[in-house]
N, C-alpha and C positions, 0 to 999 in steps of 0.2 A: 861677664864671661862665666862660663862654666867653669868650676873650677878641679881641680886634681882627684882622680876616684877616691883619695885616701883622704878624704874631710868628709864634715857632713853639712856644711855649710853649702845651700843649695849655688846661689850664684858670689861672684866678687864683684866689687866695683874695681875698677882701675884706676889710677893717673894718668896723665901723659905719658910717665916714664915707667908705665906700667906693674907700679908699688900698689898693690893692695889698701884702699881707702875707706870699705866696708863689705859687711858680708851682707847680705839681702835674698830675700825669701825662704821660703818654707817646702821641705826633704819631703816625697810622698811617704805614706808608711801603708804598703800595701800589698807588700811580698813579708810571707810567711818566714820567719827568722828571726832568730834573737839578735843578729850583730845589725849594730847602731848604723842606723839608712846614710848613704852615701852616696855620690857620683858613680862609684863603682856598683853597685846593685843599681841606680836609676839612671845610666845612662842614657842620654835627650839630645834631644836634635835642638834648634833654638832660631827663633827668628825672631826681629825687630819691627813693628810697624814702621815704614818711611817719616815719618812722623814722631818714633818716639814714644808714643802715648802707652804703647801696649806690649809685650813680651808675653810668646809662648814656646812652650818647650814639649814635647812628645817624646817619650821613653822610647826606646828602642826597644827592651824586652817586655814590659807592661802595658798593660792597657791603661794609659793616664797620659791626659794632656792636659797643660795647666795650664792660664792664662793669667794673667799678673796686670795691672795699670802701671801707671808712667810713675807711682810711686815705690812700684816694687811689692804691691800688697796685692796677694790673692783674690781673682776676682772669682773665678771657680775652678773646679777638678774634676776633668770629663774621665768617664769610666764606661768601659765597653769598649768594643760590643760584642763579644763572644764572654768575656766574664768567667774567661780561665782564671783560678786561682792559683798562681804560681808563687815560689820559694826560691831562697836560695840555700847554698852552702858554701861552706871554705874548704875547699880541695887543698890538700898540701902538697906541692909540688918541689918538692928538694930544697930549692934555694929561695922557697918565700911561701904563700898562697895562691890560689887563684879563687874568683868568687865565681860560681856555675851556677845559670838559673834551671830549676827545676820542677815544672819540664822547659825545655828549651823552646822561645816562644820568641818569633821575631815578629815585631807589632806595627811600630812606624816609623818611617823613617823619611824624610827630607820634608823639613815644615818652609813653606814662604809664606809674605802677609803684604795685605795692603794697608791702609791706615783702616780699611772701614771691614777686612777681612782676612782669615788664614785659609793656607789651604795644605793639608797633610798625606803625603804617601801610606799606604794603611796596606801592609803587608798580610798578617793575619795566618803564618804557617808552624807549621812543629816539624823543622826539618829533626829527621831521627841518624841523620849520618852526615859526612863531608860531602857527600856526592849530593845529598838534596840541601844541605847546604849550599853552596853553589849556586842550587839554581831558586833559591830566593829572590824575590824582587816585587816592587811595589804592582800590584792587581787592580787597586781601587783608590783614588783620592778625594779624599772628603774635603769639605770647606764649611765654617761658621764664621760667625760673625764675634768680635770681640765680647760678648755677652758668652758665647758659648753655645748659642744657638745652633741647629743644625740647617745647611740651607742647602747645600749639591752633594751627588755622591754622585763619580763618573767610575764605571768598572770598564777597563783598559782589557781589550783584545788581547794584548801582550804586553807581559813583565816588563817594567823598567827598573833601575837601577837608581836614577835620580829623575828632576823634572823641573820645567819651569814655567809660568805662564805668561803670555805675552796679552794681557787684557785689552790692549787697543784694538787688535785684532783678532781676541777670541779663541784664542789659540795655547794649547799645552802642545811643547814640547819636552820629546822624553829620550835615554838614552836608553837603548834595550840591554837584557841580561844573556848576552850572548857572547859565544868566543869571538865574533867578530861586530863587539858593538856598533848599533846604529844609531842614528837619528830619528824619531818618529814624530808626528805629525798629526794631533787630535784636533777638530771643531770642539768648540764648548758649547 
């Protein structure tokens, strides 16, 4: 699992009874800032091969997705593709901090995988307020293969919000980013 923004310990193992058994893998260091990389500046999406073998995580405000083997060791660190250099800082907000990327850069968001592939929402906006906030949502989804190779890029008519694929039959379904979300319905 992903563990609490306030470590820097990238992932945890668990127990059964859900006690901390080890910490495992490696914090990107790619945002501009002196405070020590954490869950909270590299917030990631996380998916498991059916299988096991493979874990990858994709940053929500950076451009990094990482890909790990069944041992938990880095297999690479995808970078791109626009190749904003973003930061953060510590806002102090009365009764603690907040950490704010800057510029505010929403990147990717909802990774799924097969044993022999992933496939990631790739947002790619600089909303500058709440109202283009809002209307954020995934454009393009990409897929590689556990190497990190690049193999499909599909760009979506319309924003989705989340997404799944039904590979038997070829099919991504997505929910749209609308007041009255839908269901939608892509051929692959």
């Amino acid at each position: 699992t992903l563990p609490a923004s306030t470590t820097s310990d990238r992932f945890y193992m668990l127990d059964a009874d859900r006690k901390v058994i080890d910490t495992l893998g490696v914090m990107p260091s790619v945002a501009k800032t002196e405070m020590q990389p954490s869950n909270g500046i590299y917030q990631s999406t996380i998916s498991i091969s059916p299988n096991s073998n493979n874990v990858v995580t994709a940053c929500v405000n950076f451009e990094v997705i990482d890909i790990y083997d069944e041992s938990m060791k880095l297999v690479c660190s995808l970078r791109g593709p626009y190749g904003v250099n973003s930061g953060v800082e510590k806002r102090n907000i009365g009764t603690g901090y907040q950490i704010v990327n800057k510029p505010l850069w929403d990147t990717f968001s909802n990774v799924i995988s097969t044993n022999d592939t992933f496939w990631v929402g790739f947002i790619g906006e600089n909303p500058q307020n709440s109202n283009e906030l809002a209307q954020v949502g995934i454009n393009k989804i990409l897929s590689f293969n556990w190497n990190g190779k690049a193999l499909k890029a599909y760009n979506l008519p319309k924003k989705i919000i989340a997404f799944d694929i039904d590979h038997k039959n070829n099919k991504l379904y997505g929910i749209t980013n609308d007041a009255e979300p839908q269901i939608v319905i892509y051929n692959l």
